[in-house]
py3Dmol code that shows the C-alpha trace and the ligand (Angstrom):
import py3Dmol

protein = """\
ATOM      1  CA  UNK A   1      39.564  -8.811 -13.629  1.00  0.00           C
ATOM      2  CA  UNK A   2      36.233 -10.348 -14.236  1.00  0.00           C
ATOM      3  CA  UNK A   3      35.440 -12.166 -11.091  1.00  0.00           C
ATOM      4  CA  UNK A   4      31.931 -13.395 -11.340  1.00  0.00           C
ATOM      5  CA  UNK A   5      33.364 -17.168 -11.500  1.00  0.00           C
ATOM      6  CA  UNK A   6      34.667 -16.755  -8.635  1.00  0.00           C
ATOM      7  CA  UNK A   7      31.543 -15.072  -6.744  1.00  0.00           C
ATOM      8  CA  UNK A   8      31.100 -18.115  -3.886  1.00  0.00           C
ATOM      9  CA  UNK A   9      28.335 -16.966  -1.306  1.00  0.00           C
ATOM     10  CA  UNK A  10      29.280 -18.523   1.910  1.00  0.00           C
ATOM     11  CA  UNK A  11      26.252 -20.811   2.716  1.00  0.00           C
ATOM     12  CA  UNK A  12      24.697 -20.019   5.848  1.00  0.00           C
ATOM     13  CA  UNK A  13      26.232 -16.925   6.294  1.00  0.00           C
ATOM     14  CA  UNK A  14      23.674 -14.009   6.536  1.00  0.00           C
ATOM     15  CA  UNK A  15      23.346 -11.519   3.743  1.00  0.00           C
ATOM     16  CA  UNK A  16      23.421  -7.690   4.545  1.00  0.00           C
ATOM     17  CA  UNK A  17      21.300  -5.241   2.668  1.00  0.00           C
ATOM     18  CA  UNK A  18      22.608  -2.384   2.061  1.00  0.00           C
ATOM     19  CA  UNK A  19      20.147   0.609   0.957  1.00  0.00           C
ATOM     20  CA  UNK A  20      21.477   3.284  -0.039  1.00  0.00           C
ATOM     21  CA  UNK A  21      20.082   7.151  -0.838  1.00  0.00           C
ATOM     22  CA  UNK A  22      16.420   6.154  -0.478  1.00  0.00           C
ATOM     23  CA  UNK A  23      15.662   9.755   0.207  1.00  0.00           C
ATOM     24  CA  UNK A  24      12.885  12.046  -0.980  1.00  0.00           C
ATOM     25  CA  UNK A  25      14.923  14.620  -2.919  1.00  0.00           C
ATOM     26  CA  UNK A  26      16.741  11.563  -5.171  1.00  0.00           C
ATOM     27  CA  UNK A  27      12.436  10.447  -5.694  1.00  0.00           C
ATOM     28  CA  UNK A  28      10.202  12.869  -5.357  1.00  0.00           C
ATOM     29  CA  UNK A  29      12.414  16.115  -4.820  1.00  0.00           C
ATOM     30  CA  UNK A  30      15.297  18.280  -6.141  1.00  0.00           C
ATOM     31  CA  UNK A  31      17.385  15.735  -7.410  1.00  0.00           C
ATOM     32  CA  UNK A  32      13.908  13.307  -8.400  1.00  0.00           C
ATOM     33  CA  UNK A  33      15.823  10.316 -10.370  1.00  0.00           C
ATOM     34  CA  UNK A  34      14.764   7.868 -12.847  1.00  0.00           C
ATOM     35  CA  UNK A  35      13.041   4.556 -11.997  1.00  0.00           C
ATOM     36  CA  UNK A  36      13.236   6.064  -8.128  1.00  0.00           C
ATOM     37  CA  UNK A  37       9.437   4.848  -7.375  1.00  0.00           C
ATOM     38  CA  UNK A  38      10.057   1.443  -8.424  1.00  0.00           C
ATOM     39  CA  UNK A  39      12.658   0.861  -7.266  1.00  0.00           C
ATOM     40  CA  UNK A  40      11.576   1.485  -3.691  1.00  0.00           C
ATOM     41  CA  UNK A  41       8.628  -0.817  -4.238  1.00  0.00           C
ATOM     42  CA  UNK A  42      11.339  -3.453  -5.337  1.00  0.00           C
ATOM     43  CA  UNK A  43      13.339  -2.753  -2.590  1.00  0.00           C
ATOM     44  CA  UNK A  44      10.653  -3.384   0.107  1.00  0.00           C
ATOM     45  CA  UNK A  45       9.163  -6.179  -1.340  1.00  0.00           C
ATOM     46  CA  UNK A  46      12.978  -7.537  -1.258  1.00  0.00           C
ATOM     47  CA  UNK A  47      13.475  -6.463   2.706  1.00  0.00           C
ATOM     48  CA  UNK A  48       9.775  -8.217   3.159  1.00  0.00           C
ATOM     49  CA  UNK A  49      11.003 -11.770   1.478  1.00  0.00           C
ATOM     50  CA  UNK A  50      13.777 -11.835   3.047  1.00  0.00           C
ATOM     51  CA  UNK A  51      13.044 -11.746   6.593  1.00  0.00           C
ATOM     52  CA  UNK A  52      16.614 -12.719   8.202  1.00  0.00           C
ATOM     53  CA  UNK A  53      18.493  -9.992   6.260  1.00  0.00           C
ATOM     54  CA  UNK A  54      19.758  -7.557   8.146  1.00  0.00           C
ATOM     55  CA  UNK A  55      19.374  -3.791   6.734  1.00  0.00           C
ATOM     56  CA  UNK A  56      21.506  -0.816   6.848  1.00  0.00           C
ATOM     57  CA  UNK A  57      20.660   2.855   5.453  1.00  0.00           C
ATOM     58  CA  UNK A  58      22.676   4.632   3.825  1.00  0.00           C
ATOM     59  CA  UNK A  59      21.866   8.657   3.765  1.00  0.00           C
ATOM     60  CA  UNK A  60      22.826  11.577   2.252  1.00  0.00           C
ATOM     61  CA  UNK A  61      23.053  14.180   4.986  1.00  0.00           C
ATOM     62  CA  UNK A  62      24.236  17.823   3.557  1.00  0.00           C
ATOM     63  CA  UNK A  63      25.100  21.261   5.634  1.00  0.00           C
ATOM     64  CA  UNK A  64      23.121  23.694   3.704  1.00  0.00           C
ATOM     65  CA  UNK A  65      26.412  25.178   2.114  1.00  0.00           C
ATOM     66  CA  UNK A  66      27.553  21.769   0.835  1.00  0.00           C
ATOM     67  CA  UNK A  67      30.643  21.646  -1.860  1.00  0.00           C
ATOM     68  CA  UNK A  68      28.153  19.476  -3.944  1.00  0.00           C
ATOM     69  CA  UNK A  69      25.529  22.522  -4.626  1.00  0.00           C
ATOM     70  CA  UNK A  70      25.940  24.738  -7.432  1.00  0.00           C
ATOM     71  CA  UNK A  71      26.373  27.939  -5.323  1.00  0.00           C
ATOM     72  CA  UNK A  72      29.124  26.254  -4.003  1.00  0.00           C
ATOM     73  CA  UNK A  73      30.875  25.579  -7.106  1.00  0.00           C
ATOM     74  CA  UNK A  74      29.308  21.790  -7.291  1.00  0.00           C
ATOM     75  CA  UNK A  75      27.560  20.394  -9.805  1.00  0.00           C
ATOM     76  CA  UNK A  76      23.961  19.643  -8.541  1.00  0.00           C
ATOM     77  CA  UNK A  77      20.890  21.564  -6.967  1.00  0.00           C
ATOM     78  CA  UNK A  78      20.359  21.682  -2.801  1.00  0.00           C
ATOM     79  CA  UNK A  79      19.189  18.680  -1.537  1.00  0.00           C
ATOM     80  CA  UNK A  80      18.790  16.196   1.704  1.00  0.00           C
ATOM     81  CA  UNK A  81      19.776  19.125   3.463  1.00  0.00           C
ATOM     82  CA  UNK A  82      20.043  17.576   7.003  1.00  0.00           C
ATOM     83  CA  UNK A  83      16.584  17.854   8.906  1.00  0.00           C
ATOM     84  CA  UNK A  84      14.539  18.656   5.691  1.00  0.00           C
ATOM     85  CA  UNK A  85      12.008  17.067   4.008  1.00  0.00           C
ATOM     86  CA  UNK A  86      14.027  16.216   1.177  1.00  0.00           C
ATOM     87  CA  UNK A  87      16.666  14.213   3.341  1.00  0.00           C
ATOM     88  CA  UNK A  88      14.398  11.806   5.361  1.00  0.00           C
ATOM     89  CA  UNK A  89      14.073   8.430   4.261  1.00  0.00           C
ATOM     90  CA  UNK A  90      10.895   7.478   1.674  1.00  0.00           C
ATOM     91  CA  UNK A  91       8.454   6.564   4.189  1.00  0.00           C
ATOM     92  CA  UNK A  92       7.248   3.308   2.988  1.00  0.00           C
ATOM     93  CA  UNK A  93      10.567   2.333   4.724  1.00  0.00           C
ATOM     94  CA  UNK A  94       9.030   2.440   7.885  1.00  0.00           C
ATOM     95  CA  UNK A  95       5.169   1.431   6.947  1.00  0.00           C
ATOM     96  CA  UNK A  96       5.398  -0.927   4.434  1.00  0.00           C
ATOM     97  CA  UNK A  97       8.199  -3.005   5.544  1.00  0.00           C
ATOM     98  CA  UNK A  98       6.740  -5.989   8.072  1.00  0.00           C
ATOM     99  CA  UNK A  99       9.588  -6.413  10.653  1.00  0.00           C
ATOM    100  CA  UNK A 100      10.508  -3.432  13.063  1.00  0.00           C
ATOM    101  CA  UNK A 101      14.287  -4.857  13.037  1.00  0.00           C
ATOM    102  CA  UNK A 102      14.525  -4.090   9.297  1.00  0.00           C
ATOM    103  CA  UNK A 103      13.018  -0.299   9.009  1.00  0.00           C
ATOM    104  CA  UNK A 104      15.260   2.490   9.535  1.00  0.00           C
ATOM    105  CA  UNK A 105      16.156   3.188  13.090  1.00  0.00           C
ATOM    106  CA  UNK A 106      18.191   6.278  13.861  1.00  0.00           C
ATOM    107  CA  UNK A 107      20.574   4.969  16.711  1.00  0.00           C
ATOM    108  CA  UNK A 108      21.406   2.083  15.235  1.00  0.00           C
ATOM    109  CA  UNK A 109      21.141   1.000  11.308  1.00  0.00           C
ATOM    110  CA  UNK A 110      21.170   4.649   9.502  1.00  0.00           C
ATOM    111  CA  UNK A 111      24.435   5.630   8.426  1.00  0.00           C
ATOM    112  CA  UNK A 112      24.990   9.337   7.211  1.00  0.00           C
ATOM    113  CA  UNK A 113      27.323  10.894   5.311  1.00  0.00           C
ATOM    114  CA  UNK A 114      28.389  14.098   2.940  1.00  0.00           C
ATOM    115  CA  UNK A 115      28.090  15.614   6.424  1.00  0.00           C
ATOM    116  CA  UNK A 116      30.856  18.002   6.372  1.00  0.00           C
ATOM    117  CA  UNK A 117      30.508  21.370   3.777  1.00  0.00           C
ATOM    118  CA  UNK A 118      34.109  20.746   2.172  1.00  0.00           C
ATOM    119  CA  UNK A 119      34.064  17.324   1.410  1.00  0.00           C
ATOM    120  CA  UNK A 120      31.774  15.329  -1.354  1.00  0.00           C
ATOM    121  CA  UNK A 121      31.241  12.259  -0.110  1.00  0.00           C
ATOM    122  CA  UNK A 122      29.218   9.549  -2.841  1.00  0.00           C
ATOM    123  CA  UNK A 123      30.685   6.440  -1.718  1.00  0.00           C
ATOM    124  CA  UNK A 124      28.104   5.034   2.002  1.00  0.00           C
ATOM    125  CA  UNK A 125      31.543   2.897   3.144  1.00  0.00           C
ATOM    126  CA  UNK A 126      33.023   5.777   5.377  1.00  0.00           C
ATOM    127  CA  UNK A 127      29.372   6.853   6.141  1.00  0.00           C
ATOM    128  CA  UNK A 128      29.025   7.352  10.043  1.00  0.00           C
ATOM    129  CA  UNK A 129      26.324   6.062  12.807  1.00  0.00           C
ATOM    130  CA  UNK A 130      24.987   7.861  15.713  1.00  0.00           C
ATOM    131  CA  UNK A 131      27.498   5.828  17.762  1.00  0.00           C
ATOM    132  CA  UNK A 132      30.142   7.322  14.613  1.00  0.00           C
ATOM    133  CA  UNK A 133      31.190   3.881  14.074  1.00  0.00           C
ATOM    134  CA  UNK A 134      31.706   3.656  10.222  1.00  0.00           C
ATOM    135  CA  UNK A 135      29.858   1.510   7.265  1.00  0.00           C
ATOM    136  CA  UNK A 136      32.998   0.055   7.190  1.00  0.00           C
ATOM    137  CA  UNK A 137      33.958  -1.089  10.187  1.00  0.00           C
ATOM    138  CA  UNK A 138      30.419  -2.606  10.835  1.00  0.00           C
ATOM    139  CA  UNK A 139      31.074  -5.036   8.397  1.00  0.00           C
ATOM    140  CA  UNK A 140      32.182  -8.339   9.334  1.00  0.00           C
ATOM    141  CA  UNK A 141      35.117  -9.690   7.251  1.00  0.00           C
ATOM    142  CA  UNK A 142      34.079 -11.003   3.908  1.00  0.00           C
ATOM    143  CA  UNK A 143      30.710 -10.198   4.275  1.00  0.00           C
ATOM    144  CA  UNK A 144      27.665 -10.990   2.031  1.00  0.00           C
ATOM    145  CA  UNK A 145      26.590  -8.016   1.183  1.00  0.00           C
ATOM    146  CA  UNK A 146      23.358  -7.003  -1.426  1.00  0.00           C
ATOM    147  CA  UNK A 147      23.368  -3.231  -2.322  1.00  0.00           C
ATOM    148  CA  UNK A 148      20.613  -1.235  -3.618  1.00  0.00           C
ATOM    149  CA  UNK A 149      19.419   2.257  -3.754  1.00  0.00           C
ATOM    150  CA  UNK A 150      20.408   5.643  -5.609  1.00  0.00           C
ATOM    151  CA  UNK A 151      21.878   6.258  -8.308  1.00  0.00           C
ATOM    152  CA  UNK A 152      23.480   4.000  -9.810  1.00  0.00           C
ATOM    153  CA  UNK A 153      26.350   5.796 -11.626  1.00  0.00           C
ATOM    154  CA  UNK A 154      27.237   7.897  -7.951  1.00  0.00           C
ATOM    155  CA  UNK A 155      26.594   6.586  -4.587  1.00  0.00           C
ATOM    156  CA  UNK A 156      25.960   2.679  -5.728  1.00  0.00           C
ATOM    157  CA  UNK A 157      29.021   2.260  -8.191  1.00  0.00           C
ATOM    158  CA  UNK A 158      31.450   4.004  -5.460  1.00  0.00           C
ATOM    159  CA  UNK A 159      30.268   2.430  -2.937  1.00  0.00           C
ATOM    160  CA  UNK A 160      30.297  -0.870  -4.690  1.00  0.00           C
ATOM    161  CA  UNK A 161      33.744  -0.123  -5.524  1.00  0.00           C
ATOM    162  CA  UNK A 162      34.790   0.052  -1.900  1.00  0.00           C
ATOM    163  CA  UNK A 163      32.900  -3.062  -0.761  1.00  0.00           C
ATOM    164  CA  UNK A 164      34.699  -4.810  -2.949  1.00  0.00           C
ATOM    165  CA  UNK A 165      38.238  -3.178  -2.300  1.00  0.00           C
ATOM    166  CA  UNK A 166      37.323  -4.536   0.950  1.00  0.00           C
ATOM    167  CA  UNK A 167      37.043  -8.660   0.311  1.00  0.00           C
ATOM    168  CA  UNK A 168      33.084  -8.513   0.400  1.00  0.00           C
ATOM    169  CA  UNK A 169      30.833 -10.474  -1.691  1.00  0.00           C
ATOM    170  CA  UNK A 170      29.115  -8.096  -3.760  1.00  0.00           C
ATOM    171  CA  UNK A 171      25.400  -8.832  -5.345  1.00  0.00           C
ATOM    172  CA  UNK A 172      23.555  -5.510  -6.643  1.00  0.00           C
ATOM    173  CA  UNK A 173      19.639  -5.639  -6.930  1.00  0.00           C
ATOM    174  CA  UNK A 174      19.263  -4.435 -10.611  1.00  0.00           C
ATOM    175  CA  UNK A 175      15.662  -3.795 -10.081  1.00  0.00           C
ATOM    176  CA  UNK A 176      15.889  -1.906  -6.771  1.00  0.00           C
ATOM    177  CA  UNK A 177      18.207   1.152  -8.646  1.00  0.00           C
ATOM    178  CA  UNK A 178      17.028   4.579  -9.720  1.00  0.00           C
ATOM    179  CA  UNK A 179      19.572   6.311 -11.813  1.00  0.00           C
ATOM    180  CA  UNK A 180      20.268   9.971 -13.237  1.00  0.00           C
ATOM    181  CA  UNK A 181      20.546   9.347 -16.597  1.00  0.00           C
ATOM    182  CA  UNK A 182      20.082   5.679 -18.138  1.00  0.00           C
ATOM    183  CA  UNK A 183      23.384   5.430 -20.103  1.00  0.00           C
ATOM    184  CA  UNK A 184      25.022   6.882 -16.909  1.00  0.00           C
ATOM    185  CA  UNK A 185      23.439   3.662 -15.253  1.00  0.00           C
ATOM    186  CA  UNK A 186      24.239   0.909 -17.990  1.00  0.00           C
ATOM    187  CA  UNK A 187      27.742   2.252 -17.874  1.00  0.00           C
ATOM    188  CA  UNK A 188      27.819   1.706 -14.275  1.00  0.00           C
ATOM    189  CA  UNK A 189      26.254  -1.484 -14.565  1.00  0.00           C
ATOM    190  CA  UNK A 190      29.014  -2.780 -16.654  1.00  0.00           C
ATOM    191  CA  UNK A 191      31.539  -1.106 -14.537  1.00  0.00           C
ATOM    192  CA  UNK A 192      30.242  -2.899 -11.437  1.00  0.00           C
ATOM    193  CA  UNK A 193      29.834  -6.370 -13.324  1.00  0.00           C
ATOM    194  CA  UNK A 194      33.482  -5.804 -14.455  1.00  0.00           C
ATOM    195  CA  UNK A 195      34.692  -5.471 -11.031  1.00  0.00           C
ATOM    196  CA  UNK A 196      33.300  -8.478  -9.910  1.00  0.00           C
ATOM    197  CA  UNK A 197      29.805  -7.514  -8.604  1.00  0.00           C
ATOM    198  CA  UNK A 198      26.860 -10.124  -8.934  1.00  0.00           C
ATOM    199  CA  UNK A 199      23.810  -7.990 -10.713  1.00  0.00           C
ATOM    200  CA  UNK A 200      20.530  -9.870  -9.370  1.00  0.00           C
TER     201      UNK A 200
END
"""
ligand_1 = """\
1
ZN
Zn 24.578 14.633 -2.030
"""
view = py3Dmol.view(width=600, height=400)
view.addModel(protein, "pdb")
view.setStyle({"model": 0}, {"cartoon": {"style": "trace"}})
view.addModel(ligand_1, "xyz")
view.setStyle({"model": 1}, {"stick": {}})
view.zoomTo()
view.show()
């Protein structure tokens, strides 16, 4: 199904950013990813112009002996081992964006997951609060919902994926991804489009 023609925002109805991944390890760190630095300046200049969105984090939060790392049998280095470096949010999150309401705040709009050592987790929509209310259930019904973040071909296309499983209204911020590889991401990008996903 190729559902673009039928993408109808509902006018009025507040659109919720979803940002996904912004973490050191997937910039700067083990897992550093392509486009990663502009794509948070995109992403903050986004939150910035668009003061009445409302903004949720999305974060990679490992046990040290995750599934996901190669000593464990997984298929990618350590990282955003929970309390390190690597796993905190990029800070221009919380000094470059204007409005307190939109930066990360940890008991209320930052949304972890990957949290248990057996279980890989790439998709945000099961991804827990401090309250351990879910993505998911946050969500009001058909929501209008704009997703960016890292990567593209992991966390953003399965998340994406459940969004839409869901009934929301999915637009991704082309600009605002960082990706492993860049065919990974074009095949992604196509995948999402397919699905019905707005690219913006
Ligand atoms: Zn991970």
């Amino acid at each position: 199904m190729t559902s673009n023609d039928n993408f109808i925002p509902e006018i009025g109805n507040r659109t919720i950013h979803i940002v996904i991944d912004v973490l050191n390890d997937f910039i700067s760190g083990s897992m550093a990813c392509l486009h990663a630095k502009e794509a948070i300046s995109k992403i903050t200049e986004r939150i910035n112009s668009h003061p009445n969105e409302e903004v949720l984090f999305v974060c990679d939060a490992h046990p040290s002996n995750h599934i996901s790392f190669l000593e464990q049998g997984g298929n990618w280095p350590p990282h955003c081992v929970k309390h390190s470096f690597g796993q905190q949010i990029d800070l221009a999150f919380y000094t470059c964006i204007s409005l307190p309401a939109q930066r990360p705040r940890i008991s209320n709009n930052i949304f972890e997951k990957g949290t248990h050592s057996d279980y890989e987790e790439y998709s945000g929509y099961n991804a827990l609060n401090t309250n351990g209310i879910t993505l998911g259930d946050t969500l009001p019904k058909k929501q209008h919902i704009l997703v960016s973040g890292i990567a593209t071909e992991f966390c953003i296309l399965e998340t994406v994926k459940d969004l839409i499983q869901n009934n929301h209204q999915v637009e991704v911020l082309h600009e605002g991804l960082a990706y492993v590889t860049l065919e990974g991401h074009k095949q992604a990008m196509a995948q999402m489009r397919e699905l019905g996903a707005k690219i913006v």
